[in-house]
LUMVEX-263285 format. One line per 8 residues: number of its first residue (from 1); their letters; for each residue y, z, x of C-alpha. Coordinates in nm, 4 decimals, decimal comma, always signed. Example, Ala and Ser with C-alpha at 12.3 -4.5 7.8 and 13.67 -1.06 7.14 Angstrom:
1> as> -0,4500 +0,7800 +1,2300  -0,1060 +0,7140 +1,3670 $
This chain:
1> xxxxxxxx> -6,3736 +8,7746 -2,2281  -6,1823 +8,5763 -2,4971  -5,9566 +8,4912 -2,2399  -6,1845 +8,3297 -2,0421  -6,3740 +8,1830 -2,3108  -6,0375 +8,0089 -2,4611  -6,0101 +7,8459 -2,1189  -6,3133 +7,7298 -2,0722 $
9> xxxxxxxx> -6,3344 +7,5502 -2,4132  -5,9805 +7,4176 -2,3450  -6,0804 +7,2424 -1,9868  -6,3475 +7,0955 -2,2043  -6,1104 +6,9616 -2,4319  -5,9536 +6,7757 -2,1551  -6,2145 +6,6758 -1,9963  -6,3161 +6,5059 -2,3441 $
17> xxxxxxxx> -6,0245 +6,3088 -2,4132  -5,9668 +6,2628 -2,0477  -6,3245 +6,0401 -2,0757  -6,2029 +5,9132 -2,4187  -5,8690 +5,7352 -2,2805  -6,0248 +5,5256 -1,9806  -6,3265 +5,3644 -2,2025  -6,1131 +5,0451 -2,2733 $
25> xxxxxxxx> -6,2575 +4,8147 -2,5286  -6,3000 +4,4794 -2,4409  -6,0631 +4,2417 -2,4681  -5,9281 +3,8688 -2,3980  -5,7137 +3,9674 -2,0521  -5,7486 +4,2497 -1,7655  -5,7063 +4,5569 -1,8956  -5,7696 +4,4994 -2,2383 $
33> xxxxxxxx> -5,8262 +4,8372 -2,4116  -5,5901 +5,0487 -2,1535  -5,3391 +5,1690 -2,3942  -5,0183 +5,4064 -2,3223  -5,0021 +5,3481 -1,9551  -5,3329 +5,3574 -1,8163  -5,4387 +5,2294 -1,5310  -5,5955 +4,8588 -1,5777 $
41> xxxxxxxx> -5,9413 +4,8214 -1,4203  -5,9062 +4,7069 -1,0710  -6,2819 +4,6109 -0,9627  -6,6427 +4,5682 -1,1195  -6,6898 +4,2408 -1,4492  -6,4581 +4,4591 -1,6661  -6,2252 +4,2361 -1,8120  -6,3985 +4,0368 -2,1118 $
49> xxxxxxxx> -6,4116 +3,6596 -2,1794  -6,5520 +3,4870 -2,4771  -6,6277 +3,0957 -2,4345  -6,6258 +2,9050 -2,7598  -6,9126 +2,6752 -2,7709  -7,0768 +2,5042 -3,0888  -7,3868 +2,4734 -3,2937  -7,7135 +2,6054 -3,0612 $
57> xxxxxxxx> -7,8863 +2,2821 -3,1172  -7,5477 +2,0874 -2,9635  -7,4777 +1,9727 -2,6387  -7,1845 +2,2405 -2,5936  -7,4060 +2,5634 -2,6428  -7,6566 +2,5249 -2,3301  -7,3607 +2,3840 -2,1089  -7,1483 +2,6890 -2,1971 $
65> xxxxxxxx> -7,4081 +2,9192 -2,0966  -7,4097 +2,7567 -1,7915  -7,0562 +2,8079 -1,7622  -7,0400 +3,1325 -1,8667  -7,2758 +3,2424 -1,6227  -7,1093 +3,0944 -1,3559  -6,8127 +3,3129 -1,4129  -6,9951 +3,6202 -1,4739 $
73> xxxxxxxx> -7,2509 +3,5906 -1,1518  -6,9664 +3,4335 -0,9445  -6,5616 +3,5140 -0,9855  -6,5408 +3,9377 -0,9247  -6,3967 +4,1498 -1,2301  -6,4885 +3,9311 -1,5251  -6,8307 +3,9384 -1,7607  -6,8172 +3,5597 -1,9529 $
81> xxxxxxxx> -7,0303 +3,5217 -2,2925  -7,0953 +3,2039 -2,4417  -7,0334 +3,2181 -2,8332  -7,1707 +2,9653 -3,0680  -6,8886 +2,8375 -3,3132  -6,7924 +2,5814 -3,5457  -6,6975 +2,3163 -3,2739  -6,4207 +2,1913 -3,1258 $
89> xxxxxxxx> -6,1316 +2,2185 -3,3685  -6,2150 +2,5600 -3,4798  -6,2114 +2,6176 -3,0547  -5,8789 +2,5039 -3,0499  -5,7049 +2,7171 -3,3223  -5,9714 +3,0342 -3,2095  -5,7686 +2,9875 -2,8627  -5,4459 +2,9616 -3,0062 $
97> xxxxxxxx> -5,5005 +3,2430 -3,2193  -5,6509 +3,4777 -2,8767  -5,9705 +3,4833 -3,0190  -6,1594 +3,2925 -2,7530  -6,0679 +3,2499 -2,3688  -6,2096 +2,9255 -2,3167  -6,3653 +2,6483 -2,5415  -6,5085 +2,3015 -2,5491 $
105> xxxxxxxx> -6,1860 +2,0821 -2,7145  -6,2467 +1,6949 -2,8054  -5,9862 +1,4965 -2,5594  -5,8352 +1,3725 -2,9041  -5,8634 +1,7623 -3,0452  -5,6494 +1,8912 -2,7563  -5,3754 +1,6079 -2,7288  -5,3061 +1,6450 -3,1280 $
113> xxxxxxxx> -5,3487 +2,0537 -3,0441  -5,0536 +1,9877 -2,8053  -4,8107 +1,7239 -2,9936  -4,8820 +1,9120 -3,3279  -5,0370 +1,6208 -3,5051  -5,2968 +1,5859 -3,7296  -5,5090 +1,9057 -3,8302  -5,2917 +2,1449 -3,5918 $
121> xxxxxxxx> -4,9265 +1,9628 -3,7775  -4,7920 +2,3347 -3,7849  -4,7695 +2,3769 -3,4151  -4,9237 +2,6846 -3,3758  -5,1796 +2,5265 -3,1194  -4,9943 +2,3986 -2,9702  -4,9734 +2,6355 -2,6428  -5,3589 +2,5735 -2,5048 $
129> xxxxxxxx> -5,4143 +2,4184 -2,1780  -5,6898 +2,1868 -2,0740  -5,9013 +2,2387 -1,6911  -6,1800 +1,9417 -1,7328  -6,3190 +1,6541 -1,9204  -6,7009 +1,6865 -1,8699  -6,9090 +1,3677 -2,0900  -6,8671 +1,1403 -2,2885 $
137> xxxxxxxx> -6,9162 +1,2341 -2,7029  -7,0489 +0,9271 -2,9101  -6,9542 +0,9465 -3,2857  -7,3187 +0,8715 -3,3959  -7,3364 +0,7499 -3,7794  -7,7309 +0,7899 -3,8630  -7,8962 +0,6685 -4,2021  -8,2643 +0,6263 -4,2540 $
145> xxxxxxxx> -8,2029 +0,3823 -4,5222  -8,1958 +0,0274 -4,3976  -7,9204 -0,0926 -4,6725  -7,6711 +0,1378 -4,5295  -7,4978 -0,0489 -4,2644  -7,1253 -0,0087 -4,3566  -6,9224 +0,3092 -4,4293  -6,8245 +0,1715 -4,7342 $
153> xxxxxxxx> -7,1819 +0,1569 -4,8280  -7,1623 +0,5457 -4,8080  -7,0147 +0,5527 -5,1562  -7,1755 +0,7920 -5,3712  -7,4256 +0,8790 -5,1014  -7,4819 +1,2461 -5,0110  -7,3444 +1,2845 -4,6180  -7,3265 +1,5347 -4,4026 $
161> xxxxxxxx> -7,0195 +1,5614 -4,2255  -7,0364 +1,8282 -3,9646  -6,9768 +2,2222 -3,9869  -6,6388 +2,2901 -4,1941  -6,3638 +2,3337 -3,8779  -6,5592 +2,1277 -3,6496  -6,4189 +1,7830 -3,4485  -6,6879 +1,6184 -3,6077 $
169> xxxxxxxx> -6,5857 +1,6881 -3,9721  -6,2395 +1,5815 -3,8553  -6,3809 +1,2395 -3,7420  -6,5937 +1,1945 -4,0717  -6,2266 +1,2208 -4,2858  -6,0798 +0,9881 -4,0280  -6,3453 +0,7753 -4,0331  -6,3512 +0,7203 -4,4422 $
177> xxxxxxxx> -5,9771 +0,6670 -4,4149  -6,0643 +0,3450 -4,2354  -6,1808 +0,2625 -4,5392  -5,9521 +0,4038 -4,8018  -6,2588 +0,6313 -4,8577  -6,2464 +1,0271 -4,8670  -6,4423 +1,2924 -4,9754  -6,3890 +1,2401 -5,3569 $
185> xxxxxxxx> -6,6190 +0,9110 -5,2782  -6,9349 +1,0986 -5,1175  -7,1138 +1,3950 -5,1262  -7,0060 +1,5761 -4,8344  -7,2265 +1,8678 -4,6856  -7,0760 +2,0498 -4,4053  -7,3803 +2,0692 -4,1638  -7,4373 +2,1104 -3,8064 $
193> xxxxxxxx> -7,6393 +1,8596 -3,6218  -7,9829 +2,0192 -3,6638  -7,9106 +2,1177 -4,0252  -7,8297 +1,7352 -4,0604  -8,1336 +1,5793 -3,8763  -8,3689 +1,8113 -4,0621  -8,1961 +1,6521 -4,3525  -8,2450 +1,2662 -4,2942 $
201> xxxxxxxx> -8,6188 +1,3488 -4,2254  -8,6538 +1,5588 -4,5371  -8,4450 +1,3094 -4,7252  -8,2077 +1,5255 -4,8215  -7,9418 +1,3082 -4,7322  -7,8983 +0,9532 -4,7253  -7,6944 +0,9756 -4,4024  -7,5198 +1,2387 -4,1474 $
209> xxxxxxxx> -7,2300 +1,1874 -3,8561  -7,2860 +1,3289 -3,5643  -7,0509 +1,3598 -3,2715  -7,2423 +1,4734 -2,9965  -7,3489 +1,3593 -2,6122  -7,5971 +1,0960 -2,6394  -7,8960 +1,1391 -2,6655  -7,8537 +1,3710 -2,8990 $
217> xxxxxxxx> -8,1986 +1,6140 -2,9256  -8,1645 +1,5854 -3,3237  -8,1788 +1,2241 -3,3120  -8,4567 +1,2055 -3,0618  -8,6592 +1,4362 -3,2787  -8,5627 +1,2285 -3,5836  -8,6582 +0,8885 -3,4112  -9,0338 +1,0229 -3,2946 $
225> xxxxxxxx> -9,1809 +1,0546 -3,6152  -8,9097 +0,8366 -3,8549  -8,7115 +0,4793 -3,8190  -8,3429 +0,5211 -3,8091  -8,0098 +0,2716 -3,8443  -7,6996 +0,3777 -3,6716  -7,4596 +0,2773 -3,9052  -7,1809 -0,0209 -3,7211 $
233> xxxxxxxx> -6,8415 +0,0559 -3,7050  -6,6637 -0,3153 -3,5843  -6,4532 -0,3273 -3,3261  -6,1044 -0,4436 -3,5604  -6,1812 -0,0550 -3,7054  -6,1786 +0,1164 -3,3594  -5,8382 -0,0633 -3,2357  -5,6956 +0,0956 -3,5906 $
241> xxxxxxxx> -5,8547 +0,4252 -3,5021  -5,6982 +0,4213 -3,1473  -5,3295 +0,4509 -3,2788  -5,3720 +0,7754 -3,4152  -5,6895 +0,9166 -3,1341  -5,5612 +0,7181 -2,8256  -5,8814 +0,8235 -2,5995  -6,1214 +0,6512 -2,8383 $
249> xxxxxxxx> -6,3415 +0,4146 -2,6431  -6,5605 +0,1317 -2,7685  -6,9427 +0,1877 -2,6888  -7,2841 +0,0009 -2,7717  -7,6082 +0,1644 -2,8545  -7,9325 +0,0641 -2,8880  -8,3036 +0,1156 -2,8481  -8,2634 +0,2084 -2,5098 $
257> xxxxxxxx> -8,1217 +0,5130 -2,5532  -8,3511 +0,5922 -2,8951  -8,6707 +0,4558 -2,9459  -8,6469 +0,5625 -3,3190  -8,3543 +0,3536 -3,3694  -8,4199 +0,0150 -3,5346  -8,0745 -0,1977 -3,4716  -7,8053 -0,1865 -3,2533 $
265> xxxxxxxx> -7,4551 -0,0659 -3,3273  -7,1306 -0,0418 -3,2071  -6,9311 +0,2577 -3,1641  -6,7109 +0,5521 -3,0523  -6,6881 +0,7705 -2,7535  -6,4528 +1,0477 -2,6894  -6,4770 +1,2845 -2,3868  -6,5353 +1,6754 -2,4593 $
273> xxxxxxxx> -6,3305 +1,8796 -2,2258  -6,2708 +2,2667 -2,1313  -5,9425 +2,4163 -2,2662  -5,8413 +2,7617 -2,2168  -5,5587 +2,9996 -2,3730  -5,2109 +2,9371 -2,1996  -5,1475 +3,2503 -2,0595  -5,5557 +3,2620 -1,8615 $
281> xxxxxxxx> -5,4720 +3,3871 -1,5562  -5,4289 +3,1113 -1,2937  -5,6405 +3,2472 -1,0197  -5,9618 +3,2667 -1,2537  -5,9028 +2,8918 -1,3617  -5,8855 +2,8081 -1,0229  -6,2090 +2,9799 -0,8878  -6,3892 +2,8754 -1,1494 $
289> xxxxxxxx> -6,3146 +2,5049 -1,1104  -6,3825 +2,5439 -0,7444  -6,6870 +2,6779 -0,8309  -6,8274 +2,4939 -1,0576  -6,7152 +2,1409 -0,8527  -6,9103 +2,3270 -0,5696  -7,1862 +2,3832 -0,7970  -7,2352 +2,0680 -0,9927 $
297> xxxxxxxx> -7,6375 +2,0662 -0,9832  -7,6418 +2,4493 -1,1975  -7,4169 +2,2014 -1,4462  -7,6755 +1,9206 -1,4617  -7,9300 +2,1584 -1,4703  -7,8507 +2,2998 -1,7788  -7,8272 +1,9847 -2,0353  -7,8572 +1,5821 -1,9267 $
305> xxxxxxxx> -7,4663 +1,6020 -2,0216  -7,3957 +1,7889 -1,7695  -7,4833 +1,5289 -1,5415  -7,2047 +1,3572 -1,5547  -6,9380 +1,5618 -1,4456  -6,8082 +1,4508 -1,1389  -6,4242 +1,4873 -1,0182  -6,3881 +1,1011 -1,0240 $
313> xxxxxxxx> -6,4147 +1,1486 -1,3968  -6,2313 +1,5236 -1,4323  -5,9265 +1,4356 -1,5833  -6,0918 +1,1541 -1,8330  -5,8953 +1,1258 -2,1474  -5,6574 +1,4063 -2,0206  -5,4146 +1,1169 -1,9049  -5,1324 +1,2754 -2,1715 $
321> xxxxxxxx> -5,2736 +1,5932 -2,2074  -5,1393 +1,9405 -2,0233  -5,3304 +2,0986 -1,7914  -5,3615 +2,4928 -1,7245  -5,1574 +2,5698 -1,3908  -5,4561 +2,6540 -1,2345  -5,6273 +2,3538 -1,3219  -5,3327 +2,1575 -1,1881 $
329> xxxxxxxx> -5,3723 +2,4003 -0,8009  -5,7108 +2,2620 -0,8082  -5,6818 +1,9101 -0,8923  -5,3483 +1,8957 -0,6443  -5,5705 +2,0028 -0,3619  -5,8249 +1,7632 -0,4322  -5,5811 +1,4671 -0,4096  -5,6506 +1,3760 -0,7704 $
337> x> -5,2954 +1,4663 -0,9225 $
């Protein structure tokens, strides 16, 4: 009897950590979690991505939903979340470092990312890949106070400058340096875009930067119940931004695109694209391109943005910038590289 009884409870054993080495944890590439020679998953959405996004109330967030869905409804053998973050800097180094598989990068973001300039001078993002430029981000400067019309007029004001790590708050430094201004010469407050709307209608802050697709929700909700002044930045300080972000673009707005706003001002536009970690697998790059090109109303559908991506425009700002090898199948077959 104790014979039988020591076999039985050793088949359970087995059994237990039989069950207890093929429950991989998820992780960045296929068989993530598969440890000491196991067999990698080979069917079913078990290999985990995470899609870096930004604030909820930003353009990125909705979009990547809509991205991430796409994936997880649509290419066999992966489940795709989209994650809220601190932008697109912190995207860049959070693919670098493995953390994220994909993530909205500025066009400027990703060429420095890849020459090793600016806020990534240590090279160590310098490995991620870019797939597709999607809109067009206007570097909105927003005051409610009609005397502000200058960045140097934002001297001693309190500012709000974007979520620490985020393109944004990289802009707002760059921006101040136009004017031999920095942080020591405002009160910076690291806020997202609805932290910083909230804060121009409470009065919190005399002014806020904002880096977003235009219209920008914050701003429309600002401009129904408040006037607003987008704050000019002339067109001698754009050619001297240009030499260090070469994609920088010189746009106008005005009324027309917010009702709210009480002057019109010229500006900045950068395009936001989609990069990826290096070593993504190329075939998953591929469908999902082919996909979503396929698919462009579920893209409009899920922010105005989204509207405008269109193959014509895929490779916007990505002139000097490395693309993923699967990005480069797709783009080959279309005629467009």
């Amino acid at each position: 009897m104790k014979r039988i009884l020591s076999l039985a409870l050793a088949a359970a054993m087995a059994l237990s950590l039989t069950a207890c080495g093929n429950s991989g944890s998820p992780g960045g590439t296929s068989g993530a979690g598969n440890n000491s020679g196991a067999t990698p998953p080979s069917s079913g959405k078990d290999t985990y991505l995470s899609l870096g996004t930004g604030g909820v109330t930003g353009t990125y967030y909705p979009l990547g939903g809509a991205f991430a869905n796409m994936i997880t409804n649509n290419i066999s053998g992966y489940t795709c979340t989209a994650e809220s973050t601190g932008g697109a800097v912190e995207n860049a180094w959070m693919l670098a470092r493995g953390e994220i598989d994909i993530g909205f990068v500025d066009a400027s973001s990703a060429y420095q990312a890849q020459k090793s300039e600016g806020d990534f001078s240590d090279g160590k993002a310098s490995g991620i890949k870019a797939i597709v430029s999607i809109y067009n981000e206007l570097v909105q400067l927003v005051s409610c106070d009609p005397n502000i019309t200058s960045i140097a007029d934002l001297k001693g004001k309190k500012v709000a400058v974007g979520s620490a790590g985020s393109g944004t708050e990289v802009m707002a430094r760059q921006l101040l340096a136009l004017y031999d201004m920095s942080y020591d010469d405002i009160e910076e407050d690291f806020l997202g875009f609805g932290d910083a709307s909230t804060g121009l209608k409470d009065k919190t802050l005399d002014a806020a930067i904002i880096w977003a697709g235009a219209p920008t929700s914050g701003l429309l909700e600002l401009g129904a119940q408040n006037d607003f002044y987008m704050i000019d930045i002339p067109s001698d300080k754009i050619a001297k931004l240009k030499e260090s972000q070469p994609f920088c673009v010189e746009v106008t707005i005005d009324s027309n695109m917010y009702s709210g706003m009480k002057n019109t001002a010229t500006t900045i536009g950068v395009p936001a694209t989609l990069c990826v970690r290096e070593d993504l697998d190329e075939d998953l790059v591929y469908d999902f391109l082919t996909y979503c090109f396929d698919h462009l109303d579920q893209v409009a559908d899920a922010h105005a943005q989204g509207a405008n991506l269109s193959l014509e425009t895929a490779l916007l700002g990505l002139e000097n910038t490395q693309l993923h090898p699967g990005a480069e199948k797709f783009y080959k077959e279309k005629g467009i590289l």
